[in-house]
Structure formats: structure tokens, C-alpha cells
C-alpha positions as CSV (number, residue, x, y, z in Angstrom):
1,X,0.0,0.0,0.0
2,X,3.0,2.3,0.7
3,X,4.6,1.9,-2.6
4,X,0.8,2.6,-4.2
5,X,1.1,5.7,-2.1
6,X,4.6,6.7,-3.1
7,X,3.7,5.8,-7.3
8,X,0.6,8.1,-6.3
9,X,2.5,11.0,-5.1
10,X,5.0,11.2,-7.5
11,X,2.1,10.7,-10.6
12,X,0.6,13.8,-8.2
13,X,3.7,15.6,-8.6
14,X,4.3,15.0,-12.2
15,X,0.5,16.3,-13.2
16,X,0.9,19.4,-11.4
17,X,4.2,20.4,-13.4
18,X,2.2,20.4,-16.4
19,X,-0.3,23.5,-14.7
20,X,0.5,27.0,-15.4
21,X,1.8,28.8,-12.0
22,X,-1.8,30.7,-12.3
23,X,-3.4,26.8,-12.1
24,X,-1.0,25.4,-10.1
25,X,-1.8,28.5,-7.4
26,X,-5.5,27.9,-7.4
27,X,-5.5,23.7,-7.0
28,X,-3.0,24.0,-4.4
29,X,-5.1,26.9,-2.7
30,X,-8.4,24.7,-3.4
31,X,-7.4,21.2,-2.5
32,X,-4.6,22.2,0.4
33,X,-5.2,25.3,1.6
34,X,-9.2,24.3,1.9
35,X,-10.1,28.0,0.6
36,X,-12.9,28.6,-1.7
37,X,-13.0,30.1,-4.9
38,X,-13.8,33.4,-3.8
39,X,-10.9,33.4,-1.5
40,X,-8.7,32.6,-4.2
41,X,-10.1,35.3,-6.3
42,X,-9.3,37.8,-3.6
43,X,-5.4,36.5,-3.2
44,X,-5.0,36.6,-7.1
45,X,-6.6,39.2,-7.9
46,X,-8.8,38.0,-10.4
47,X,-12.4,37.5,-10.6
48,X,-14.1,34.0,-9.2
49,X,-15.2,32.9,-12.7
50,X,-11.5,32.9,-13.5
51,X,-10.4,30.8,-10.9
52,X,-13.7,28.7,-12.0
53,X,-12.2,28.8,-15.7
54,X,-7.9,28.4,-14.0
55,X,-9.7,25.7,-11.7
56,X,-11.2,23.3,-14.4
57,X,-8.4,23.9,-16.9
58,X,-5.9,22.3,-14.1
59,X,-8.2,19.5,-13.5
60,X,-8.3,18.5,-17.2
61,X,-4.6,18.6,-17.7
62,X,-4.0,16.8,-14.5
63,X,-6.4,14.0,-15.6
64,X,-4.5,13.2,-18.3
65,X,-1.5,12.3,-16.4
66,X,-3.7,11.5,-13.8
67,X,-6.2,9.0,-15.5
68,X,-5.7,5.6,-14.0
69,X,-5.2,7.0,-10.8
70,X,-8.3,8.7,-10.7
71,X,-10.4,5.8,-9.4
72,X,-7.7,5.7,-6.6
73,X,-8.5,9.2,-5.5
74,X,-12.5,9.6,-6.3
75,X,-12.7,6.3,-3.9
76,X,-10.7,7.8,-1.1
């Protein structure tokens, strides 16, 4: 189970390097930081559909690194 947890984190890892800093700012503020979307619009400055838009664009790019993990995390 460990090593599934360590193949996981570094897949994880790998998916976030593809994000642009913007995207990689709001999933990390989302998912870690527990903020909502509103939040994050108030640290970046931008307006909450954006982070919506930054937000979903992250997700798709991270799902294609991601994909056979996703089961993995959706079950969690």
C-alpha cells in the first residue's frame, strides 16, 4: 500500500508540473489550503469565474497524467 502511495505522489507531482503557476496557485489553494473560490479570487486578484475557468483547466490537464489513478483518488 505504501509503494501505491509513493507511485501516487509522484504521478501527483508529475501532473501538477504540467499547470500553469496561475493553475498550479489555485488547486494548491483549493485542495490544500481548503479555501474557496472566492478566496482565491481575492489573493490573485482576479475575478471568481476565473479561478472557476484556471480551476477546471488544471483539472483536465491533471487528468491526463492522472487518468488511472483517478479511481484511486475519487474512492478515497
Amino acid at each position: 500500500e505504501s509503494v501505491q502511495e509513493e507511485e501516487l505522489k509522484k504521478v501527483l507531482m508529475e501532473s501538477l508540473e504540467l499547470l500553469t503557476e496561475k493553475e498550479k496557485k489555485v488547486v494548491t489553494l483549493y485542495y490544500y489550503e481548503d479555501l474557496t473560490l472566492k478566496e482565491i479570487s481575492n489573493i490573485l486578484e482576479v475575478s471568481e469565474s476565473r479561478v472557476s475557468q484556471l480551476h477546471t483547466k488544471g483539472l483536465i490537464k491533471m487528468r491526463k497524467v492522472m487518468g488511472p489513478y483517478m479511481n484511486i483518488l475519487t474512492n478515497a
